[in-house]
C-alpha positions as CSV (number, residue, x, y, z in Angstrom):
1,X,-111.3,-50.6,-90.9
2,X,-111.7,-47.4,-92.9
3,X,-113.8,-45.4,-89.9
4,X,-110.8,-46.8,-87.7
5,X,-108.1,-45.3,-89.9
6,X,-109.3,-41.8,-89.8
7,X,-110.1,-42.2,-86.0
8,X,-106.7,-43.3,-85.3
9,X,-105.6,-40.3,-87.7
10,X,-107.6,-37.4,-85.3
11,X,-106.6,-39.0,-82.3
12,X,-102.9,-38.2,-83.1
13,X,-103.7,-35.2,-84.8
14,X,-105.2,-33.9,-81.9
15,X,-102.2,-35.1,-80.1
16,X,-100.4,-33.3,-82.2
17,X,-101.8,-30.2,-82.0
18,X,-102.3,-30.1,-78.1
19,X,-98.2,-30.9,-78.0
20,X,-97.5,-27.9,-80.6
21,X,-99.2,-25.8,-78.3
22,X,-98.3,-27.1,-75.3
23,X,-94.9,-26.4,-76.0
24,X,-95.6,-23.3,-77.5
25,X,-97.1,-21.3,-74.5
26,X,-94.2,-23.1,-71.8
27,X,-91.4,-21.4,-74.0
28,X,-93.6,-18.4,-74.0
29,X,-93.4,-18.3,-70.2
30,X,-89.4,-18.5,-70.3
31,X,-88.0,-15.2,-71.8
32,X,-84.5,-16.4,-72.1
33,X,-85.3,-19.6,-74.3
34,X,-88.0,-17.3,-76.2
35,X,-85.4,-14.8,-77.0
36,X,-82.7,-17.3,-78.4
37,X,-85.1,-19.0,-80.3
38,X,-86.6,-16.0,-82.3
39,X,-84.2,-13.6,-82.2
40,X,-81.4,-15.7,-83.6
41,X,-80.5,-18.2,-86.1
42,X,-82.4,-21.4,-84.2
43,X,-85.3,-20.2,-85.2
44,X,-84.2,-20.9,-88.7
45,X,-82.8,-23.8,-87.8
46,X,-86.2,-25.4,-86.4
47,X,-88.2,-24.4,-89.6
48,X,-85.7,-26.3,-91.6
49,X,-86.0,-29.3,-89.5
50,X,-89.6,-29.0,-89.6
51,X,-89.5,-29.4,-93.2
52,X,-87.0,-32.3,-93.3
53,X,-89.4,-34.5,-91.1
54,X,-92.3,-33.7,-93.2
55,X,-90.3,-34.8,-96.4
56,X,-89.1,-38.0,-94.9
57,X,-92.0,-38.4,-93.2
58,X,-93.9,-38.2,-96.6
59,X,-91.3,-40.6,-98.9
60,X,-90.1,-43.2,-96.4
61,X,-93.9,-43.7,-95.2
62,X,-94.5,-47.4,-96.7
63,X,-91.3,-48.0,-95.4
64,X,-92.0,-47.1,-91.9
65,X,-92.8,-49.1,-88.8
66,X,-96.0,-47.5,-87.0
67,X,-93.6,-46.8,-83.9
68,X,-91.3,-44.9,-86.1
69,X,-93.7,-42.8,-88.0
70,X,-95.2,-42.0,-84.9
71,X,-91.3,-40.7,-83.0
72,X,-91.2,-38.6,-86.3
73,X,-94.7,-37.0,-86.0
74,X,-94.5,-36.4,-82.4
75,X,-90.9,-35.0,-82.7
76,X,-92.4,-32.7,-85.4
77,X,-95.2,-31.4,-83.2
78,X,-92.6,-30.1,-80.8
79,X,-90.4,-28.4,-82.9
80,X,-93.1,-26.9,-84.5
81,X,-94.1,-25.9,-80.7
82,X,-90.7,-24.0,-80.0
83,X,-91.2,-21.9,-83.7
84,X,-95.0,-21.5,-82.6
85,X,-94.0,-19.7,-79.2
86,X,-94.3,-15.9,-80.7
87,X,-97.8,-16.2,-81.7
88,X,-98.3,-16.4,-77.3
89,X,-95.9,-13.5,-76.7
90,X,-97.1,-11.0,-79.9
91,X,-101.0,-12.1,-79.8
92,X,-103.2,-11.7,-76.9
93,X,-103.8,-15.4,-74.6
94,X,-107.9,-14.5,-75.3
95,X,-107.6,-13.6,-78.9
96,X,-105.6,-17.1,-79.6
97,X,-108.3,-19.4,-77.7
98,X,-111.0,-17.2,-79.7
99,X,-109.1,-17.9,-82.9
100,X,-108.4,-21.8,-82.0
101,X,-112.3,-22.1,-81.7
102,X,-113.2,-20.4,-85.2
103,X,-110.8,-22.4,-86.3
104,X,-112.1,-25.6,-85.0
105,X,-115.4,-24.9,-86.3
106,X,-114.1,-24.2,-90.2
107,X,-112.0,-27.3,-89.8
108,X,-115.2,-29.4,-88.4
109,X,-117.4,-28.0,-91.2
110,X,-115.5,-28.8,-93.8
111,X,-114.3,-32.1,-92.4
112,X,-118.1,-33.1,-92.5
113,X,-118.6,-32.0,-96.0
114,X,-115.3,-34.2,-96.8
115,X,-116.7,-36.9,-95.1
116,X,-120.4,-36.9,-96.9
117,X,-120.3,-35.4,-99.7
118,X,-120.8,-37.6,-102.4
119,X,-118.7,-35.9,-104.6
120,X,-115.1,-37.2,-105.7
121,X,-112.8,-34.6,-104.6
122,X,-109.7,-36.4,-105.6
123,X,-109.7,-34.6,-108.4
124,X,-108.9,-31.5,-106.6
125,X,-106.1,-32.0,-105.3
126,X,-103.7,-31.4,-107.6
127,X,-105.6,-27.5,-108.2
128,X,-105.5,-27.2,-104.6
129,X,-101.7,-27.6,-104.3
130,X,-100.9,-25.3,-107.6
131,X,-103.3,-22.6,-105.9
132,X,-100.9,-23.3,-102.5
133,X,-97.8,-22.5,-104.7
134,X,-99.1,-19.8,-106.3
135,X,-100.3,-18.2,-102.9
136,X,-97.0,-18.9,-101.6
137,X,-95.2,-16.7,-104.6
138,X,-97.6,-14.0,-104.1
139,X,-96.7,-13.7,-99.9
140,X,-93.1,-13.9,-101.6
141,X,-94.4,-11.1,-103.6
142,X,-95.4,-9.5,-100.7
143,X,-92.6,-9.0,-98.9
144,X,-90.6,-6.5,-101.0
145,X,-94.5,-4.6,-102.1
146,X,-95.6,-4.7,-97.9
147,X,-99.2,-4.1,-99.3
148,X,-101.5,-4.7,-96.1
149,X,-104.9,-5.4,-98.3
150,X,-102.6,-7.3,-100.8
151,X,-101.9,-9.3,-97.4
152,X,-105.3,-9.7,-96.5
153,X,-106.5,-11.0,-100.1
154,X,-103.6,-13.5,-99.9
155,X,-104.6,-14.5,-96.3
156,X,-108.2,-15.0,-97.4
157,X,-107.5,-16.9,-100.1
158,X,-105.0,-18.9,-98.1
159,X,-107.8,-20.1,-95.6
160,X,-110.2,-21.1,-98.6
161,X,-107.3,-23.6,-99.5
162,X,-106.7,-25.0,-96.5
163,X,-110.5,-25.3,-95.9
164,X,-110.5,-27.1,-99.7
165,X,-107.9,-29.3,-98.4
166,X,-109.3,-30.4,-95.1
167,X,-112.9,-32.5,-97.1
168,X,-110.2,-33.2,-99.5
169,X,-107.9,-35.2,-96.7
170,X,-110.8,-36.5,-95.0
171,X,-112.6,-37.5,-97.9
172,X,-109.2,-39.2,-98.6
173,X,-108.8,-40.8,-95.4
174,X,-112.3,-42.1,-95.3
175,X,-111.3,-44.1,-98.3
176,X,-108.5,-45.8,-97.3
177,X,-108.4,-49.3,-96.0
178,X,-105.1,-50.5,-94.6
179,X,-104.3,-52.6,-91.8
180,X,-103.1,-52.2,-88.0
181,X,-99.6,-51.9,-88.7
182,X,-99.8,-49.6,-91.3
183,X,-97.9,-46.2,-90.1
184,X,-100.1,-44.2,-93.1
185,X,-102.4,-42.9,-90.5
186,X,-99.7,-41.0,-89.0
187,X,-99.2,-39.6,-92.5
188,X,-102.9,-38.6,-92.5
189,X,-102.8,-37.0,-88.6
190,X,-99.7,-34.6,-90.3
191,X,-101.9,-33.8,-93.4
192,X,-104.8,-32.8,-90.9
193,X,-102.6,-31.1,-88.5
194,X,-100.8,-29.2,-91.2
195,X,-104.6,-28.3,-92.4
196,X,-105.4,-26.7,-89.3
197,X,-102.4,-24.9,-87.7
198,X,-102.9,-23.0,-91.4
199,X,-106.4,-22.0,-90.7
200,X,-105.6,-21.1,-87.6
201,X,-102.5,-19.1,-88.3
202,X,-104.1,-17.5,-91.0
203,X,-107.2,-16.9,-89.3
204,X,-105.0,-15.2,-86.5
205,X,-103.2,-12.9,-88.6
206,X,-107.3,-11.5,-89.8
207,X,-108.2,-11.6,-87.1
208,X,-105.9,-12.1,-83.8
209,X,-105.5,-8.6,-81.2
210,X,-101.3,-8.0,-80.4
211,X,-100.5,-8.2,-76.9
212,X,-99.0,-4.6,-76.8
Protein backbone atom coordinates (compact mmCIF):
# COMPACT_ATOMS: atom_id res chain seq x y z
CA UNK A 1 0.00 0.00 0.00
CA UNK A 2 2.92 2.27 0.81
CA UNK A 3 4.86 1.67 -2.80
CA UNK A 4 1.26 2.45 -4.19
CA UNK A 5 0.88 5.79 -2.36
CA UNK A 6 4.00 7.33 -3.73
CA UNK A 7 3.16 5.81 -7.23
CA UNK A 8 -0.12 7.34 -7.23
CA UNK A 9 1.80 10.57 -5.83
CA UNK A 10 4.37 10.68 -9.22
CA UNK A 11 1.78 9.84 -11.48
CA UNK A 12 -0.05 13.11 -10.68
CA UNK A 13 2.97 14.92 -10.08
CA UNK A 14 3.99 14.20 -13.41
CA UNK A 15 0.61 15.18 -14.43
CA UNK A 16 1.02 18.09 -12.94
CA UNK A 17 4.04 19.21 -14.23
CA UNK A 18 3.27 18.25 -17.93
CA UNK A 19 -0.17 20.54 -17.44
CA UNK A 20 2.02 23.56 -15.95
CA UNK A 21 3.96 23.38 -18.90
CA UNK A 22 1.67 22.58 -21.28
CA UNK A 23 -0.12 25.62 -20.55
CA UNK A 24 2.88 27.52 -20.17
CA UNK A 25 4.35 27.29 -23.81
CA UNK A 26 0.31 27.62 -25.52
CA UNK A 27 0.11 31.11 -23.79
CA UNK A 28 3.58 31.70 -24.90
CA UNK A 29 2.40 31.24 -28.47
CA UNK A 30 -0.44 33.93 -28.04
CA UNK A 31 1.15 37.47 -27.54
CA UNK A 32 -2.03 39.10 -26.58
CA UNK A 33 -2.92 36.75 -23.57
CA UNK A 34 1.03 36.78 -22.79
CA UNK A 35 0.99 40.51 -22.61
CA UNK A 36 -2.13 40.83 -20.23
CA UNK A 37 -1.02 38.33 -18.06
CA UNK A 38 2.62 39.71 -17.30
CA UNK A 39 2.41 43.10 -17.98
CA UNK A 40 -0.57 43.84 -15.73
CA UNK A 41 -2.04 43.14 -12.48
CA UNK A 42 -3.30 39.29 -13.42
CA UNK A 43 -0.30 38.26 -13.09
CA UNK A 44 -0.44 39.21 -9.47
CA UNK A 45 -3.58 37.96 -9.26
CA UNK A 46 -2.61 34.30 -10.35
CA UNK A 47 0.35 34.05 -7.84
CA UNK A 48 -2.06 34.86 -5.09
CA UNK A 49 -4.42 32.25 -6.09
CA UNK A 50 -1.68 29.95 -6.41
CA UNK A 51 -0.96 30.41 -2.92
CA UNK A 52 -4.58 30.21 -1.64
CA UNK A 53 -4.94 26.61 -3.27
CA UNK A 54 -1.79 25.44 -1.74
CA UNK A 55 -2.95 26.72 1.83
CA UNK A 56 -6.31 25.08 1.49
CA UNK A 57 -5.07 22.41 -0.21
CA UNK A 58 -2.54 21.83 2.81
CA UNK A 59 -5.34 22.38 5.98
CA UNK A 60 -8.54 20.99 4.59
CA UNK A 61 -6.51 17.78 3.20
CA UNK A 62 -8.08 15.07 5.85
CA UNK A 63 -11.15 16.65 5.03
CA UNK A 64 -11.04 16.21 1.39
CA UNK A 65 -12.70 13.70 -0.94
CA UNK A 66 -9.94 12.25 -3.43
CA UNK A 67 -11.98 13.87 -6.36
CA UNK A 68 -11.78 17.19 -4.67
CA UNK A 69 -8.18 17.32 -3.82
CA UNK A 70 -7.43 16.21 -7.14
CA UNK A 71 -9.96 19.57 -8.98
CA UNK A 72 -7.68 21.58 -6.54
CA UNK A 73 -4.27 20.23 -7.60
CA UNK A 74 -5.08 20.11 -11.26
CA UNK A 75 -6.60 23.68 -11.13
CA UNK A 76 -3.25 24.73 -9.40
CA UNK A 77 -1.14 23.24 -12.17
CA UNK A 78 -2.76 25.47 -14.63
CA UNK A 79 -2.56 28.61 -13.07
CA UNK A 80 0.69 28.05 -12.21
CA UNK A 81 0.96 27.35 -16.19
CA UNK A 82 -0.41 30.91 -17.18
CA UNK A 83 2.39 32.63 -14.40
CA UNK A 84 5.08 30.08 -15.96
CA UNK A 85 4.47 31.42 -19.57
CA UNK A 86 7.62 34.03 -19.47
CA UNK A 87 10.21 31.56 -18.75
CA UNK A 88 9.16 30.36 -22.82
CA UNK A 89 9.20 33.91 -24.18
CA UNK A 90 12.62 35.35 -22.05
CA UNK A 91 14.56 31.87 -22.11
CA UNK A 92 15.61 30.03 -25.13
CA UNK A 93 12.88 26.66 -26.16
CA UNK A 94 16.55 24.55 -26.11
CA UNK A 95 17.99 26.05 -23.00
CA UNK A 96 14.54 25.10 -21.03
CA UNK A 97 14.41 21.29 -22.33
CA UNK A 98 18.29 21.21 -21.40
CA UNK A 99 17.42 22.68 -17.93
CA UNK A 100 14.16 20.31 -17.45
CA UNK A 101 16.62 17.30 -18.01
CA UNK A 102 19.33 18.44 -15.35
CA UNK A 103 16.62 18.98 -13.42
CA UNK A 104 15.12 15.65 -13.73
CA UNK A 105 18.27 14.01 -13.01
CA UNK A 106 18.90 16.05 -9.44
CA UNK A 107 15.31 15.37 -8.64
CA UNK A 108 15.76 11.42 -9.56
CA UNK A 109 19.07 11.31 -7.49
CA UNK A 110 18.00 12.58 -4.72
CA UNK A 111 14.61 10.91 -4.85
CA UNK A 112 16.58 7.60 -4.76
CA UNK A 113 18.70 8.55 -1.80
CA UNK A 114 15.20 9.55 -0.12
CA UNK A 115 13.92 6.36 -0.86
CA UNK A 116 17.06 4.07 0.47
CA UNK A 117 18.75 5.66 2.59
CA UNK A 118 18.43 4.36 5.89
CA UNK A 119 18.64 7.38 7.53
CA UNK A 120 15.65 9.20 9.30
CA UNK A 121 15.34 12.44 7.58
CA UNK A 122 12.30 13.50 9.36
CA UNK A 123 14.27 15.30 11.47
CA UNK A 124 15.20 17.60 8.85
CA UNK A 125 12.49 19.02 8.02
CA UNK A 126 11.87 21.47 10.11
CA UNK A 127 15.85 22.99 9.29
CA UNK A 128 14.96 22.64 5.85
CA UNK A 129 12.05 24.99 5.98
CA UNK A 130 13.90 27.71 8.39
CA UNK A 131 16.84 27.61 5.75
CA UNK A 132 13.74 28.19 2.88
CA UNK A 133 12.66 31.32 5.03
CA UNK A 134 15.74 32.51 5.54
CA UNK A 135 16.73 32.22 1.69
CA UNK A 136 13.52 33.79 0.95
CA UNK A 137 14.58 37.13 3.21
CA UNK A 138 17.89 37.19 1.70
CA UNK A 139 16.26 37.28 -2.30
CA UNK A 140 14.02 39.98 -0.34
CA UNK A 141 17.35 41.36 0.58
CA UNK A 142 18.29 41.27 -2.79
CA UNK A 143 16.09 43.18 -4.45
CA UNK A 144 16.91 46.72 -3.07
CA UNK A 145 21.27 45.49 -2.99
CA UNK A 146 20.72 43.94 -7.04
CA UNK A 147 24.07 42.01 -6.15
CA UNK A 148 24.37 39.42 -9.20
CA UNK A 149 26.92 36.91 -7.16
CA UNK A 150 24.77 37.64 -4.04
CA UNK A 151 21.99 36.20 -6.51
CA UNK A 152 23.95 33.41 -7.51
CA UNK A 153 24.98 32.30 -3.80
CA UNK A 154 21.16 32.55 -2.94
CA UNK A 155 20.20 30.55 -6.02
CA UNK A 156 22.74 27.86 -5.20
CA UNK A 157 21.84 27.51 -1.97
CA UNK A 158 18.20 27.56 -2.98
CA UNK A 159 18.69 24.33 -5.18
CA UNK A 160 20.58 22.50 -2.26
CA UNK A 161 17.16 22.96 -0.33
CA UNK A 162 14.99 21.89 -2.62
CA UNK A 163 17.27 18.85 -3.46
CA UNK A 164 17.17 18.31 0.78
CA UNK A 165 13.56 18.38 0.48
CA UNK A 166 12.93 16.11 -2.43
CA UNK A 167 14.66 12.42 -0.10
CA UNK A 168 12.96 14.31 2.57
CA UNK A 169 9.24 14.07 0.79
CA UNK A 170 9.96 10.78 -0.64
CA UNK A 171 11.45 9.40 2.22
CA UNK A 172 8.13 10.69 3.70
CA UNK A 173 5.92 9.33 1.32
CA UNK A 174 7.50 5.92 1.33
CA UNK A 175 6.31 5.81 4.87
CA UNK A 176 2.95 6.45 4.70
CA UNK A 177 0.23 3.86 4.70
CA UNK A 178 -3.27 5.14 3.96
CA UNK A 179 -5.95 3.81 2.12
CA UNK A 180 -7.59 4.18 -1.54
CA UNK A 181 -9.71 7.05 -0.67
CA UNK A 182 -7.30 8.90 0.96
CA UNK A 183 -6.81 12.39 -1.09
CA UNK A 184 -3.06 12.71 0.96
CA UNK A 185 -1.38 11.48 -2.17
CA UNK A 186 -2.50 14.50 -3.94
CA UNK A 187 -0.91 16.44 -1.08
CA UNK A 188 2.33 14.43 -1.69
CA UNK A 189 2.18 14.99 -5.92
CA UNK A 190 2.00 19.12 -4.83
CA UNK A 191 4.97 18.68 -2.29
CA UNK A 192 7.01 16.85 -5.24
CA UNK A 193 5.83 19.12 -7.85
CA UNK A 194 6.60 22.15 -5.73
CA UNK A 195 10.18 20.36 -5.29
CA UNK A 196 10.96 20.36 -8.73
CA UNK A 197 9.50 23.37 -10.61
CA UNK A 198 12.17 25.06 -7.76
CA UNK A 199 15.11 23.12 -9.08
CA UNK A 200 14.15 23.79 -12.16
CA UNK A 201 13.48 27.47 -11.88
CA UNK A 202 16.42 27.94 -10.09
CA UNK A 203 18.52 25.85 -12.15
CA UNK A 204 17.31 28.05 -15.09
CA UNK A 205 18.15 31.31 -13.70
CA UNK A 206 22.29 29.56 -13.42
CA UNK A 207 22.10 28.38 -16.04
CA UNK A 208 19.22 29.07 -18.71
CA UNK A 209 20.41 31.32 -22.32
CA UNK A 210 17.60 34.51 -22.86
CA UNK A 211 15.92 34.36 -26.08
CA UNK A 212 17.15 37.85 -27.23
Amino acid sequence: MRNKVLAKSFIWMFVGLLLTFATGYYVSTNEMMTYKINSTYLYLVFAFVEIILVVVLAARINKMKSSTAICFFILYSIISGLTFSSIFIYYKLTSILYVFIIAAVLFLVFGLIGYFTKIDLSRFGTYLLMALFGTFIAYLINMFIGSESFDMGITIISILIFVGFVAFDIQRAKNIDVDDDSALPILIALDLYLDFINIFLDLLRLFGNSDN
